[in-house]
C-alpha angles and dihedrals in degrees: 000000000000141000113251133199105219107189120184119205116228110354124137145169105250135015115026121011107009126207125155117204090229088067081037087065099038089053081058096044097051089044079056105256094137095173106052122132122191122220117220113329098285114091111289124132128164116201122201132197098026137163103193128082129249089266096043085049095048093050098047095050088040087055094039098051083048099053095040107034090024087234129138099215126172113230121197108198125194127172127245089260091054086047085058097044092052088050094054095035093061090139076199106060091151092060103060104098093086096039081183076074094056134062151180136212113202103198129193101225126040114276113277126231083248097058092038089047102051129116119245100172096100089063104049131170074045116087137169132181126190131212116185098302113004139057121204106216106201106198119179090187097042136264091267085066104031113120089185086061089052099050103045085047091071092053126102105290100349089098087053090072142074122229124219128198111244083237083065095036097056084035082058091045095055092042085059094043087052103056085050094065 
């Protein structure tokens, strides 16, 4: 049994693709993840006490949201472990008292050689950094403005992610740790 992040890509609650976190939890529910919790209205839920893995749990959410809301959403999963490893491999640890100036994009394929070679000089105070599967993005203006953001979206697998402010990822984290104690 193990805790697993489960991160949608582009759902809301009103407007294009709707999907209240109320029918979020009751997909889980019904999949028989009876003990699943959903962070702020924009697509995190954390599921605790399950048997399948990170992949097992992707495809039947994917499957279910599609039956059931009748929406194609990409969901980026990570275990409670990853989650931690995120949280400790912040290559930014001086930025995180505005957690709205760092940011996180969770991607769905390892980082290519593309995404971890490019130059991020001309964009400066901007920075980035990448581990396996994820790139920090701090951001001192804000992602809205960050012309950084925009660019390394349009390489390779950067676009196939979701991106979380630190303020949700440590929010997540604690959620997590909660439920632990």
């Amino acid at each position: 049994m193990q805790t697993v992040i489960a991160l949608l890509r582009g759902i809301n609650v009103g407007g294009k693709n709707q999907l209240p976190m109320a029918g979020l939890r009751s997909i889980a529910f019904d999949l028989g993840f009876t003990n699943a919790a959903t962070y702020l209205q924009s697509g995190n839920l954390v599921l605790f006490d399950v048997k399948l893995d990170t992949g097992g749990v992707s495809a039947a959410l994917t499957d279910a949201i599609r039956q059931v809301a009748g929406l194609d959403i990409l969901i980026i999963t990570r275990t409670a472990s990853e989650w931690a490893d995120v949280v400790a491999n912040n290559p930014f640890p001086n930025s995180t008292t505005d957690g709205t100036k760092l940011h996180d994009v969770f991607l769905n394929q390892p980082a290519t050689e593309l995404i971890r070679c490019f130059d991020a000089e001309p964009y400066r105070p901007e920075e980035f950094s990448v581990t396996e599967s994820e790139v920090y993005l701090y951001l001192p203006d804000g992602l809205g403005r960050s012309k950084l953001a925009t660019e390394l979206a349009r390489i390779d697998n950067a676009n196939a992610g979701t991106t979380r402010n630190w303020n949700t990822v440590t929010a997540l984290s604690e959620r997590i740790a909660a439920e632990r104690t």
